[in-house]
Structures are given as structure tokens and as C-alpha cells.
N, CA, C and O atoms as a DFTB+ gen file, in Angstrom:
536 C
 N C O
     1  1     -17.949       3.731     -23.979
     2  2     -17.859       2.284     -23.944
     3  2     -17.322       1.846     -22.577
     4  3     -16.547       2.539     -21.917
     5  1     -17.643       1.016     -22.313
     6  2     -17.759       0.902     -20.234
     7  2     -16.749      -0.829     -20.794
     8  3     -17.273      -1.645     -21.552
     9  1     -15.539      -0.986     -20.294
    10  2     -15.183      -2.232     -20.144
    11  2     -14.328      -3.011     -18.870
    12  3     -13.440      -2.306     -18.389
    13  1     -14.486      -4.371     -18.268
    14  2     -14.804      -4.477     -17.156
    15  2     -13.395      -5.764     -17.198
    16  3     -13.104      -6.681     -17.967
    17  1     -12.917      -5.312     -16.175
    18  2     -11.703      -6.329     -15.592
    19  2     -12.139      -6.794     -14.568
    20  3     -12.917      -6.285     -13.762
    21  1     -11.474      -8.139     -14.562
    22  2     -12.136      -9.309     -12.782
    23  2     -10.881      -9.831     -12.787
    24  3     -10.394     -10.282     -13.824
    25  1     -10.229      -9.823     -11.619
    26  2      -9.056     -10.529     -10.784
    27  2      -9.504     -11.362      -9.519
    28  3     -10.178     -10.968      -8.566
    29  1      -8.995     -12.537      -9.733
    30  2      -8.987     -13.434      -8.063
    31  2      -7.025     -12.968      -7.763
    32  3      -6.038     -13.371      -8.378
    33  1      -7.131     -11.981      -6.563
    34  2      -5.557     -12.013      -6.157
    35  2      -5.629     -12.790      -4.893
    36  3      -6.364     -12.381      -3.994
    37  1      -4.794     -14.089      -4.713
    38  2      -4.006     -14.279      -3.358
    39  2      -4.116     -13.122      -2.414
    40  3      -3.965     -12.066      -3.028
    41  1      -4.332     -12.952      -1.105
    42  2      -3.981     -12.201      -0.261
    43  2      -2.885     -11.993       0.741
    44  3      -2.730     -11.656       1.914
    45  1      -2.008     -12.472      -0.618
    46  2      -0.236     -11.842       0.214
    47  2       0.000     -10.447      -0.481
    48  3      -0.603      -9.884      -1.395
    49  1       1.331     -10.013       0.445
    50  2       1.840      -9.171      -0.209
    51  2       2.576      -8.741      -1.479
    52  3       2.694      -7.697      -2.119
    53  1       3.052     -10.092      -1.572
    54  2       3.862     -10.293      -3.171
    55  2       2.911     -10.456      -4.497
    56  3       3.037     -10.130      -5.678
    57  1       1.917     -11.106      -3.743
    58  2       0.780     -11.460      -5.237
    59  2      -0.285      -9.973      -5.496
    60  3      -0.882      -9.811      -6.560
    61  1      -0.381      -8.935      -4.282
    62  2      -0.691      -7.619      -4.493
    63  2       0.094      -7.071      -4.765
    64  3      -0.451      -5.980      -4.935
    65  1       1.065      -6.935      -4.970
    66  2       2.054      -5.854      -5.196
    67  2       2.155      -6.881      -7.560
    68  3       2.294      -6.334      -8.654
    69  1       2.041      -7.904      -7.292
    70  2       2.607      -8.173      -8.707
    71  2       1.260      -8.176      -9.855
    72  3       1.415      -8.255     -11.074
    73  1      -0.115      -8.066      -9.128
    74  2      -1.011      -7.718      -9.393
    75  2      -1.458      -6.676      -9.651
    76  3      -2.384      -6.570     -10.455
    77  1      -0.860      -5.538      -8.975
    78  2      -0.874      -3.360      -9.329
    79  2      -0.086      -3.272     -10.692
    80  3      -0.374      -2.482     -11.591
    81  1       0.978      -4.216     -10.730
    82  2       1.840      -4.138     -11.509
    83  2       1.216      -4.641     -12.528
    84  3       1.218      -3.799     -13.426
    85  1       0.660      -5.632     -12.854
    86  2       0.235      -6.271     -13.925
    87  2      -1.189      -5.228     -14.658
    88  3      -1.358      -4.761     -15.784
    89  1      -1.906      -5.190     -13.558
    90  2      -2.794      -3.829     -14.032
    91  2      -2.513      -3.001     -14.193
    92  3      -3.414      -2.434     -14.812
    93  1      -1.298      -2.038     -13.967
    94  2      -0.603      -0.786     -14.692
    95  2      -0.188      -1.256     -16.000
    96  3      -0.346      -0.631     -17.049
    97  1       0.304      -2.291     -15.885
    98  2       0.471      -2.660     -17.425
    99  2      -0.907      -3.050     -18.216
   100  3      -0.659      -3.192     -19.413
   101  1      -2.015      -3.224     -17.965
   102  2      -2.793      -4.182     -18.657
   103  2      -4.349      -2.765     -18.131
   104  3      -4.403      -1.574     -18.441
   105  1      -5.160      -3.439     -17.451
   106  2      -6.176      -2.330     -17.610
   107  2      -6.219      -1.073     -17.032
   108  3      -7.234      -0.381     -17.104
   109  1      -5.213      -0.714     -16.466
   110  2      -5.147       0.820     -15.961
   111  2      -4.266       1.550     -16.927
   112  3      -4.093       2.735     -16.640
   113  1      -3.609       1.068     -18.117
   114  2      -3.042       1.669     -19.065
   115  2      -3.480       2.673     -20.049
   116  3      -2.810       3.451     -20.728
   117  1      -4.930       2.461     -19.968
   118  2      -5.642       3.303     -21.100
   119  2      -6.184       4.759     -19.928
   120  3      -6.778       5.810     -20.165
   121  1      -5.766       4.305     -18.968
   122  2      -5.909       6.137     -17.977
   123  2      -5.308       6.912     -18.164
   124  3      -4.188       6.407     -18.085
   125  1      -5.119       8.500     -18.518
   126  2      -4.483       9.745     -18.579
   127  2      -3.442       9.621     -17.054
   128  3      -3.942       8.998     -16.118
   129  1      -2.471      10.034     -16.925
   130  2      -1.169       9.727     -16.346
   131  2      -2.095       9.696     -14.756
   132  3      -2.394       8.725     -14.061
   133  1      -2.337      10.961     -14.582
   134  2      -3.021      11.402     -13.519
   135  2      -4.195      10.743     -12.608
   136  3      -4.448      10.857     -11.408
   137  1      -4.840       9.974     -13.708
   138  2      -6.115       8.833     -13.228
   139  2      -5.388       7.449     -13.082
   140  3      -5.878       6.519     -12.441
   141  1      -4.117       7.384     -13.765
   142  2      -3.431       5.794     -13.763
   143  2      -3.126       5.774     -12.179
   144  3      -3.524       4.951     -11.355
   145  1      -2.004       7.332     -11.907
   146  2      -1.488       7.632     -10.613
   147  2      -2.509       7.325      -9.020
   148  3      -2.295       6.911      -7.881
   149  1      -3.874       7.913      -9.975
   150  2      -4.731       8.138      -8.159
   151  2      -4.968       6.399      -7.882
   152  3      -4.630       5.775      -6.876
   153  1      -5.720       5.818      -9.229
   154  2      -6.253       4.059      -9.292
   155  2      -4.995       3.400      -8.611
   156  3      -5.250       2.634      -7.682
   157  1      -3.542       3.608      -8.974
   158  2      -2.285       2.826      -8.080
   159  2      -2.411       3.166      -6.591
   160  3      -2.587       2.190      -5.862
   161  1      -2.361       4.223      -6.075
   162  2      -2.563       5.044      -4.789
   163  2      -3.481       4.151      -3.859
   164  3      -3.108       3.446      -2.921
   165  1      -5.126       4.393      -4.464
   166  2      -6.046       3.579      -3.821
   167  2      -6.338       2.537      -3.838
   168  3      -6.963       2.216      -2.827
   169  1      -6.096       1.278      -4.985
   170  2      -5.898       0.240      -4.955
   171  2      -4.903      -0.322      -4.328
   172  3      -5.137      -1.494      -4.032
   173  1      -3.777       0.113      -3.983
   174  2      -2.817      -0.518      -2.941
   175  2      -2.984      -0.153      -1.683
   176  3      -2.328      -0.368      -0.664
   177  1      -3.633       0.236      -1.829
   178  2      -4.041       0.963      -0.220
   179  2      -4.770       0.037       0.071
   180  3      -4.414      -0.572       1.080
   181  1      -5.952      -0.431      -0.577
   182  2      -7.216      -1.167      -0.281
   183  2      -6.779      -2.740      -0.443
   184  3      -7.521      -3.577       0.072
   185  1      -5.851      -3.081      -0.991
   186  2      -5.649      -4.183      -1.219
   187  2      -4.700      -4.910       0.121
   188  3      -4.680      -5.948       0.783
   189  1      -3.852      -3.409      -0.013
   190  2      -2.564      -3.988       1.454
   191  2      -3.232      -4.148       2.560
   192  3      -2.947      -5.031       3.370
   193  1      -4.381      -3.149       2.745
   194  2      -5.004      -3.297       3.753
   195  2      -6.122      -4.612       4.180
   196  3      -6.490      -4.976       5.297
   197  1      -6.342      -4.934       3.346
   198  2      -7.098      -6.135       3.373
   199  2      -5.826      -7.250       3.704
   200  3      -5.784      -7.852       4.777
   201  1      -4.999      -7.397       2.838
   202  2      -3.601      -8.442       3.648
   203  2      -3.359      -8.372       4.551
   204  3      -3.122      -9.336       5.280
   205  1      -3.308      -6.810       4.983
   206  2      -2.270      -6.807       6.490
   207  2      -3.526      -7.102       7.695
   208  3      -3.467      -7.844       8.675
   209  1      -4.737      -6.173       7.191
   210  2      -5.887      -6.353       8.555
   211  2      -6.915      -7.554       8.446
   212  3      -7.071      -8.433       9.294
   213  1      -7.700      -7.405       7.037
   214  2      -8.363      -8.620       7.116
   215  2      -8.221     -10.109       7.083
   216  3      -8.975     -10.969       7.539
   217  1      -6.756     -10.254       6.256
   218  2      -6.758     -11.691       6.324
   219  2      -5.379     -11.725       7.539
   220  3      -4.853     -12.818       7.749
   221  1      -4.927     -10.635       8.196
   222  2      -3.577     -10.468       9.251
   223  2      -2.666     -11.520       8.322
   224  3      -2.433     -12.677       8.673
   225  1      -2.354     -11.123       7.502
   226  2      -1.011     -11.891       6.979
   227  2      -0.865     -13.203       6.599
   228  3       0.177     -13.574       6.058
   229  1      -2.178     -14.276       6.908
   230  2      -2.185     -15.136       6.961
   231  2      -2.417     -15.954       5.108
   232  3      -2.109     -17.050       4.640
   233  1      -3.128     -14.666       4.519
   234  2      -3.468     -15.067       3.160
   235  2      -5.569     -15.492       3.138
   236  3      -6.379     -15.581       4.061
   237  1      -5.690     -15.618       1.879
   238  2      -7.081     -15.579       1.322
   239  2      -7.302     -14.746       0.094
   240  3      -6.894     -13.603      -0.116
   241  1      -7.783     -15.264      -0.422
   242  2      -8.518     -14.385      -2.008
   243  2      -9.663     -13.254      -1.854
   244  3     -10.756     -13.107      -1.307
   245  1      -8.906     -12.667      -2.528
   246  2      -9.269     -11.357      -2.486
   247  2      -9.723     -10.997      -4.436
   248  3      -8.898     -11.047      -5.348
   249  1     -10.971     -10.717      -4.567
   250  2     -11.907     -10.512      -5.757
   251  2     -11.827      -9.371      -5.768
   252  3     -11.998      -8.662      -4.776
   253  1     -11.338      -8.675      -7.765
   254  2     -11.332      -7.478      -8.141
   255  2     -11.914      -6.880      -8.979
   256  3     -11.129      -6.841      -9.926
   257  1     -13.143      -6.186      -9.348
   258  2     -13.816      -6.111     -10.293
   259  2     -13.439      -4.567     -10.687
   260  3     -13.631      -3.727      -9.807
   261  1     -13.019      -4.218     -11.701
   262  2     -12.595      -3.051     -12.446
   263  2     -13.489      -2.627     -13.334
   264  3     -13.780      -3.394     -14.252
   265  1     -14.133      -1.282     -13.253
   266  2     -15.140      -0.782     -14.635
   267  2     -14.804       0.328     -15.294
   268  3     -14.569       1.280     -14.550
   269  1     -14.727       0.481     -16.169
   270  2     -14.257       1.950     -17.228
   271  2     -15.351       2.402     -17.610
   272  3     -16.074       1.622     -18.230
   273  1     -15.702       3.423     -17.435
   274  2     -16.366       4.241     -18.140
   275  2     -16.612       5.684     -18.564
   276  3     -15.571       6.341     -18.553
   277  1     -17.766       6.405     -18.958
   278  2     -17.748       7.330     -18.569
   279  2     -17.283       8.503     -17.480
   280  3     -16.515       9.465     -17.469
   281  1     -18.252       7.812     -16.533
   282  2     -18.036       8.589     -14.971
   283  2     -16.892       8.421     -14.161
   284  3     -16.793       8.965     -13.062
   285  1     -15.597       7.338     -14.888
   286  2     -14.515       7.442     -14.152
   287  2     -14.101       5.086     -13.851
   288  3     -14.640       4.163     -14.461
   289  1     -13.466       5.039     -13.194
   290  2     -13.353       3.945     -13.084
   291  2     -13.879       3.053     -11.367
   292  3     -13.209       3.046     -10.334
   293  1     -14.980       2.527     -11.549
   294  2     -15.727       1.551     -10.824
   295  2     -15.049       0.957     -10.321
   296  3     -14.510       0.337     -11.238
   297  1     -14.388       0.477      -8.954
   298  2     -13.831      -0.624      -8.456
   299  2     -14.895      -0.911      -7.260
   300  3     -15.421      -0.096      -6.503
   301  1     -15.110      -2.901      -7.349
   302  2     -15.920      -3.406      -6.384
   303  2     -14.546      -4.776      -5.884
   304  3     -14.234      -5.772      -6.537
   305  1     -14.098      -4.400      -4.800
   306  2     -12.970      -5.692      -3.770
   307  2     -14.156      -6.471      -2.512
   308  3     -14.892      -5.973      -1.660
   309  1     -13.868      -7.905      -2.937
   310  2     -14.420      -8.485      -1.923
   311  2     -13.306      -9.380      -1.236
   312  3     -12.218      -9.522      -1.795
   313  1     -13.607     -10.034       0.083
   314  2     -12.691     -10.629       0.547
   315  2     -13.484     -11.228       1.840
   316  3     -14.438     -10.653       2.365
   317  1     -13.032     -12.269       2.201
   318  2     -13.414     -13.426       3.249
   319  2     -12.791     -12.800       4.492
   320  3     -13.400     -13.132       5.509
   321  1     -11.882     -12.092       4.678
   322  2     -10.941     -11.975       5.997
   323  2     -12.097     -11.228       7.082
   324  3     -13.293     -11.115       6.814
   325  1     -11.444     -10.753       8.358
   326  2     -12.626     -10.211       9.730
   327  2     -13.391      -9.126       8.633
   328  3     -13.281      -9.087       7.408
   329  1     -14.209      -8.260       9.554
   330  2     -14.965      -7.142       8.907
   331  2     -14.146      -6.027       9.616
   332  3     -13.380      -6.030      10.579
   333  1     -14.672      -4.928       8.640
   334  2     -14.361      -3.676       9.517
   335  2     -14.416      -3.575      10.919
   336  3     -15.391      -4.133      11.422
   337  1     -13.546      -2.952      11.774
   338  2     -14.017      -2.090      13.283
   339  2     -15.398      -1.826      13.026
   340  3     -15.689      -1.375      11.918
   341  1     -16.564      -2.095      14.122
   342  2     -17.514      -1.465      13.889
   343  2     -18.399      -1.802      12.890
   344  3     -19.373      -1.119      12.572
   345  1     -17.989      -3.109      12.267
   346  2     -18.485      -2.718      10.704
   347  2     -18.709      -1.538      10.121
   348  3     -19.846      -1.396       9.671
   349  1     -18.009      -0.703      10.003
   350  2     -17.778       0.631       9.076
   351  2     -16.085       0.698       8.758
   352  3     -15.165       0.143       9.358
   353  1     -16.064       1.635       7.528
   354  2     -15.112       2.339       7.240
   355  2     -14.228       2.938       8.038
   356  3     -14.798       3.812       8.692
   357  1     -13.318       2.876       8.229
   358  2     -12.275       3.810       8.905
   359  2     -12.349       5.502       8.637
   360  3     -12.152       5.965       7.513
   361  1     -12.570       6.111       9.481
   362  2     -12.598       7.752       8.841
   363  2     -11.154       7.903       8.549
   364  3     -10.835       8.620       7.601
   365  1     -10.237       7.307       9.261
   366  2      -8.715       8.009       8.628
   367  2      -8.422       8.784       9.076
   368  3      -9.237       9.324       9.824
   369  1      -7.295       9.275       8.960
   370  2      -7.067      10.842       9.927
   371  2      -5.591      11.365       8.442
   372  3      -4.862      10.820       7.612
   373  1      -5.915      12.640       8.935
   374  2      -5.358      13.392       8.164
   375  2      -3.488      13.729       8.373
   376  3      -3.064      13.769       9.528
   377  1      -2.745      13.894       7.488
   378  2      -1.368      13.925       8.284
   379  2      -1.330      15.541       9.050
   380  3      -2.009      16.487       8.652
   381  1      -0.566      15.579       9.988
   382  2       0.092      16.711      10.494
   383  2       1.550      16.989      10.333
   384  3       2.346      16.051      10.322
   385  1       1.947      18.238      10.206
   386  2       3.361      18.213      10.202
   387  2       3.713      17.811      11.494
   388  3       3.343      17.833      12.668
   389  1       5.021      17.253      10.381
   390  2       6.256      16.117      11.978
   391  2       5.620      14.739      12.025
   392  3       6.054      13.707      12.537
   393  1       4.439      14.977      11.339
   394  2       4.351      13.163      11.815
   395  2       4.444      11.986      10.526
   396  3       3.871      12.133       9.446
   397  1       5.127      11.032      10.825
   398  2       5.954      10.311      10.256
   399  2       5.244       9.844       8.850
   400  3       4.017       9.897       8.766
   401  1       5.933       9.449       7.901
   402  2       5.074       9.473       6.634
   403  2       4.627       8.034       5.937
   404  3       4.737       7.432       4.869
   405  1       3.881       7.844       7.646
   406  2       3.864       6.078       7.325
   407  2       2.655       6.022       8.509
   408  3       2.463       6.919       9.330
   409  1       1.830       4.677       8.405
   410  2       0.866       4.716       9.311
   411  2      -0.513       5.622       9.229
   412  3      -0.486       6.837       9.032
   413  1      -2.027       4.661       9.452
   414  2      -3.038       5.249       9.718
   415  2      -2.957       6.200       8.240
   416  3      -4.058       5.922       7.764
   417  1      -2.491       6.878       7.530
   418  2      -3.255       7.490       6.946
   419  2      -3.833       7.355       5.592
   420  3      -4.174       8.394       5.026
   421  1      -4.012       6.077       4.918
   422  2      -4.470       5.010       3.983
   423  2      -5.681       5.652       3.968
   424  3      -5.556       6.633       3.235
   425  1      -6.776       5.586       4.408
   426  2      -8.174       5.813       4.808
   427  2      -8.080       6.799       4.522
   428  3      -8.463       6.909       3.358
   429  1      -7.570       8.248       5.168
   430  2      -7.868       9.429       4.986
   431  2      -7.362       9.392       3.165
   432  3      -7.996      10.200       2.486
   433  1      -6.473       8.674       2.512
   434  2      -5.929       8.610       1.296
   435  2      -6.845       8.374       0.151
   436  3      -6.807       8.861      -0.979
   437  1      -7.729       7.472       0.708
   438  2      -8.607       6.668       0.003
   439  2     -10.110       7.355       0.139
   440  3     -10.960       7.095      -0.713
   441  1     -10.296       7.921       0.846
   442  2     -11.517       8.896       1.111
   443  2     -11.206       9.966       0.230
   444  3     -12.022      10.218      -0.656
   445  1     -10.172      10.636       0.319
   446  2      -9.464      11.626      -0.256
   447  2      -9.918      11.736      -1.394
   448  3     -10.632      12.699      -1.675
   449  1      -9.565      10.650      -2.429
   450  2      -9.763      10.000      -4.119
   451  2     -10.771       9.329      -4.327
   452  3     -10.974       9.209      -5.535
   453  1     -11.652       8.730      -3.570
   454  2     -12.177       7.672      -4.414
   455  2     -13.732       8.671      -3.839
   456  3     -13.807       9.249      -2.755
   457  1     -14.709       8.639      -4.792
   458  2     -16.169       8.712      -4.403
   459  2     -17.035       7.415      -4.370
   460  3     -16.530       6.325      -4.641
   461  1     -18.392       7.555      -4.021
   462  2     -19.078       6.486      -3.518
   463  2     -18.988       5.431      -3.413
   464  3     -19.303       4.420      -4.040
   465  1     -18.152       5.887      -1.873
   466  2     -17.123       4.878      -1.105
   467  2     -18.385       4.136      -0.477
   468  3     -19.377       4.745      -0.077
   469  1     -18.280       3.167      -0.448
   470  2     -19.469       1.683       0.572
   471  2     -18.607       0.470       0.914
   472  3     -17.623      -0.077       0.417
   473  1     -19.572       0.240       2.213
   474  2     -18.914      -0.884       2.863
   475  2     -20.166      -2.148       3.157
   476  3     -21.211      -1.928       3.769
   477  1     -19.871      -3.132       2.719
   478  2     -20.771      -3.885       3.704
   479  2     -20.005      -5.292       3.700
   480  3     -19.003      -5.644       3.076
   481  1     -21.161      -6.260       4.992
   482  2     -20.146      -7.628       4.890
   483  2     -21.919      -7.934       4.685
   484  3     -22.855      -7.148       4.833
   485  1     -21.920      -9.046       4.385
   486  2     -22.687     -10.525       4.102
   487  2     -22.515     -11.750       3.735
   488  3     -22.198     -12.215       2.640
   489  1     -22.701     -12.147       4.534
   490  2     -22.447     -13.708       4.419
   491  2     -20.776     -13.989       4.548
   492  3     -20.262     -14.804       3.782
   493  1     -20.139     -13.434       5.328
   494  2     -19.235     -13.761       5.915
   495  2     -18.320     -12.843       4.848
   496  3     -17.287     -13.467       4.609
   497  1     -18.346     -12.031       4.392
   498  2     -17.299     -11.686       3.103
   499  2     -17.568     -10.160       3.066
   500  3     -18.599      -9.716       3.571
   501  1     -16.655      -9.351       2.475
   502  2     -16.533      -7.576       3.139
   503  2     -16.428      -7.430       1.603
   504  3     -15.586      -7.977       0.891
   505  1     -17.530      -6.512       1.165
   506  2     -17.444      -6.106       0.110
   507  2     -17.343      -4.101       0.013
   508  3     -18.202      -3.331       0.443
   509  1     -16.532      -3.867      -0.414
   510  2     -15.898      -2.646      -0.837
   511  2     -16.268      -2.051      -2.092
   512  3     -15.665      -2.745      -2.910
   513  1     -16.887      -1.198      -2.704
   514  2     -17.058       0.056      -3.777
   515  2     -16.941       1.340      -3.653
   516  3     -17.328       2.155      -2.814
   517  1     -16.219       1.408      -4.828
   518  2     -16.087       3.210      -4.379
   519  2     -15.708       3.404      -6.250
   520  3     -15.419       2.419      -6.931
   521  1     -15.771       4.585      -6.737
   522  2     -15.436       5.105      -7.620
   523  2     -14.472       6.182      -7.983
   524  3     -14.607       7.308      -7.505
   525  1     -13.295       5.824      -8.985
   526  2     -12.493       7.080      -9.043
   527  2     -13.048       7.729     -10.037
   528  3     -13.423       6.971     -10.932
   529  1     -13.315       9.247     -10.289
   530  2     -13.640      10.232     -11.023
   531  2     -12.932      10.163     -11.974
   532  3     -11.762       9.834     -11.773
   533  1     -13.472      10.503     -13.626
   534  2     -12.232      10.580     -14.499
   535  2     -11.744      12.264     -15.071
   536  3     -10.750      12.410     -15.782
């Protein structure tokens, strides 16, 4: 049975952060500990990152479409803010020892976990899919 969550979040930091929260409580609850853990990981990743780079702090709505199913859980994020570098994905870089446990490595985080990762913009708006495995 495939069932489907939609969020309009603000694109601050307080209304993403009270929004992970509200979906740990509400549709990421029915995940095995381990699938709740990776969906928090990459959704704050993808979400902060859209606050901090696409809309730079300034704010904008940011659209969340959540799918359960079989094959794991579907997430599609859209958002108005710039586009990617390049219009593409960030490859990310991987950590090394000694280096600090902060910075740049979101992307490599989110590549890491999520499969059929896509990027595109149209019509002025950056739409994001990728899938976590269940």
C-alpha cells in the first residue's frame, strides 16, 4: 500500500527543523528505526541546504512530497530559490581524517543514501527526487 504526504515548509531554519520534527512524529513513524534514521539524515540535509544556498537565508517555500511504498520511500522537494552550480548536483566530497566534522559533506551524505537521485529546474523552480531504499 503506497501512501503519500505533501508539505508547503517556509524556507527558514526554524520552520525546517520543526517540520523533520513533525514528520518523525507523523509520516516517518511507520519506518523501521534504521529507515526513520537515514529519511532524518537526508531530508535535513536537502532541506537546510535549500535555506542556506537556494533561498541564502532570505526565506521561500519549499514543497514536500513523501511516498511509501514498496521500493522504499519516494521524496520529490521543489523550491523557487537560484539553481544548482552548473545546473547539476553537487558530487560532494567524501570526509578525510582530521577534517572537521562540518562543511561540504551533505552531498557526499545524500548520494551516499538516497538512490535515483535527479535534478532539474523549469520554469524558474529546482525540483529534486531521489529515493530511500527500504
Amino acid at each position: 500500500m503506497t501512501t503519500e504526504t505533501r508539505l508547503t515548509i517556509p524556507g527558514t531554519a526554524f520552520d525546517v527543523h520543526e517540520a523533520l520534527r513533525g514528520l518523525t512524529e507523523g509520516a516517518l513513524s511507520a519506518l523501521a528505526e534504521a529507515e526513520r534514521t537515514t529519511a532524518q539524515i537526508v531530508l535535513a540535509e536537502v532541506l537546510n541546504n535549500i535555506v542556506e544556498h537556494a533561498y541564502a537565508g532570505q526565506g521561500g517555500r519549499i514543497d514536500l512530497t513523501l511516498s511509501t511504498g514498496a521500493d522504499g520511500l519516494r521524496c520529490v522537494v521543489t523550491d523557487c530559490g537560484v539553481p544548482m552550480p552548473s545546473g547539476r548536483l553537487p558530487k560532494g566530497r567524501s570526509p578525510r581524517p582530521g577534517d572537521l566534522p562540518q562543511g561540504g559533506f551533505g552531498w557526499f551524505l545524500i548520494r551516499s543514501l538516497a538512490r535515483d537521485l535527479r535534478y532539474s529546474r523549469e520554469d524558474g523552480r529546482n525540483e529534486l527526487s531521489f529515493r530511500l531504499p527500504s
